[in-house]
LOLORO-541967 format. One record per residue (C-alpha): residue number from 1; residue in one letter; y, z, x. Coordinates in Angstrom, 3 decimals. Each point is the difference from the previous one (the first is absolute). Layout:
BEGIN
k;r;v;w;u
NUM;a;Y;Z;X
...
This chain:
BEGIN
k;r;v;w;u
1;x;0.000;0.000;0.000
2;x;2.314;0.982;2.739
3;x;-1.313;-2.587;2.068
4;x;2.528;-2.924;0.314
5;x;3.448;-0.507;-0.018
6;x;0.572;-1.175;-2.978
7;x;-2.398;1.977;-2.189
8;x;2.059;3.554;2.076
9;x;3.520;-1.406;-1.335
10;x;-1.235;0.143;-3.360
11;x;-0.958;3.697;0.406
12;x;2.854;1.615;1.566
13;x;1.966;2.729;-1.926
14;x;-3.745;1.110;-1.508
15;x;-1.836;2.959;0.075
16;x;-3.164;-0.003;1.985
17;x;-2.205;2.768;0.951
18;x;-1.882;0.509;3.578
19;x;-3.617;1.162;0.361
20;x;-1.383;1.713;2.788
21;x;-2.249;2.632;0.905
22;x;-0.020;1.152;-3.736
23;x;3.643;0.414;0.200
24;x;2.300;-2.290;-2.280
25;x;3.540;-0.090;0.776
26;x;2.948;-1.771;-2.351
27;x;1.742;-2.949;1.637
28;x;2.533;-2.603;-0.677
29;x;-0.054;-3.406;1.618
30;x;4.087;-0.084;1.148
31;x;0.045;-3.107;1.667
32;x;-1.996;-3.200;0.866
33;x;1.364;-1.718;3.441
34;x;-1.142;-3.282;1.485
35;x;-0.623;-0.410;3.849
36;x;-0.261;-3.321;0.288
37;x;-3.534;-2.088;1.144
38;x;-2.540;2.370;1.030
39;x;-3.609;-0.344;0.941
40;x;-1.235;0.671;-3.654
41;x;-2.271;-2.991;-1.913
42;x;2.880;-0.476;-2.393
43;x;2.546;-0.230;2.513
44;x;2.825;2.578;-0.345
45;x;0.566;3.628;0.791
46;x;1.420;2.674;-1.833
47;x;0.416;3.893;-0.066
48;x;-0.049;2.322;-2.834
49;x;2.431;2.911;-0.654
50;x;-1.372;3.219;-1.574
51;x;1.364;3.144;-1.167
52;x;-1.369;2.699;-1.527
53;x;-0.055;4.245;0.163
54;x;0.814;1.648;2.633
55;x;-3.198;2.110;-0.560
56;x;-2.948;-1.249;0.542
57;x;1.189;-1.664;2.591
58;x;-2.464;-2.830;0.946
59;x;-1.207;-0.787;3.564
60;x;0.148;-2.926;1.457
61;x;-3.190;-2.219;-0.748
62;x;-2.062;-1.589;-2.513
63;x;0.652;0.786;-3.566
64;x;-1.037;-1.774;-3.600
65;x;2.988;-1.235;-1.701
66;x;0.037;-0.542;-3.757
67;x;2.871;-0.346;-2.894
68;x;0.428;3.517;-1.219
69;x;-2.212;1.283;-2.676
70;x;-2.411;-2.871;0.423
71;x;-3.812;0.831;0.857
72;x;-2.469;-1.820;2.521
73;x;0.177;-0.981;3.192
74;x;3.390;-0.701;1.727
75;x;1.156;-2.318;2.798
76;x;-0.754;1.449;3.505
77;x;3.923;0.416;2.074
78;x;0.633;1.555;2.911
79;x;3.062;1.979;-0.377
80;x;1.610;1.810;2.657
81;x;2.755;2.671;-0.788
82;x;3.109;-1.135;1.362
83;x;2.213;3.151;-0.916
84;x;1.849;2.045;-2.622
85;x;3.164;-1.071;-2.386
86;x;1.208;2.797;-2.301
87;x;-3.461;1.908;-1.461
88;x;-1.777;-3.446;0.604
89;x;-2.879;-1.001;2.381
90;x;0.256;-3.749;1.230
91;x;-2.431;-2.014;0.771
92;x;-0.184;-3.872;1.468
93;x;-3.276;-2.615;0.068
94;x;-0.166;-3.043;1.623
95;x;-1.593;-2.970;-0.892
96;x;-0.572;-2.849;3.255
């Protein structure tokens, strides 16, 4: 869902949720950037802004990410905390 480009712009501003080690933490996709050509299949990069609570912080790695309140399996991201804003965790993932 979060996969490509395109399919990311449509999702940003919407609540998601993150899985991980039994833990599920709240998070809004902020932004959707493009990086130009990268070495993916479909040809361009991206990253993915996150934000979400300040506690539970997650840790950097692999997490399931799904639209909020939805059930099954999400897609796999590896987010990496890049710091705090106001009571807010932040969180990037990039796609090359």
């Amino acid at each position: 869902m979060l996969t490509t480009l395109e399919t990311a712009r449509t999702l940003a501003g919407r609540a998601f949720e993150a899985r991980a080690g039994g833990v599920v933490v709240p998070l809004v996709l902020d932004a959707v950037t493009g990086l130009g050509q990268g070495i993916r299949a479909d040809g361009e990069s991206f990253s993915l802004a996150f934000s979400g609570p300040a506690t539970p912080a997650l840790s950097q790695g692999t997490v399931e990410i799904l639209p909020a309140g939805e059930a099954g399996e999400g897609t796999p991201v590896f987010l990496v905390p890049v710091g705090r804003q106001g009571g807010r965790m932040l969180y990037e993932a990039i796609f090359n």
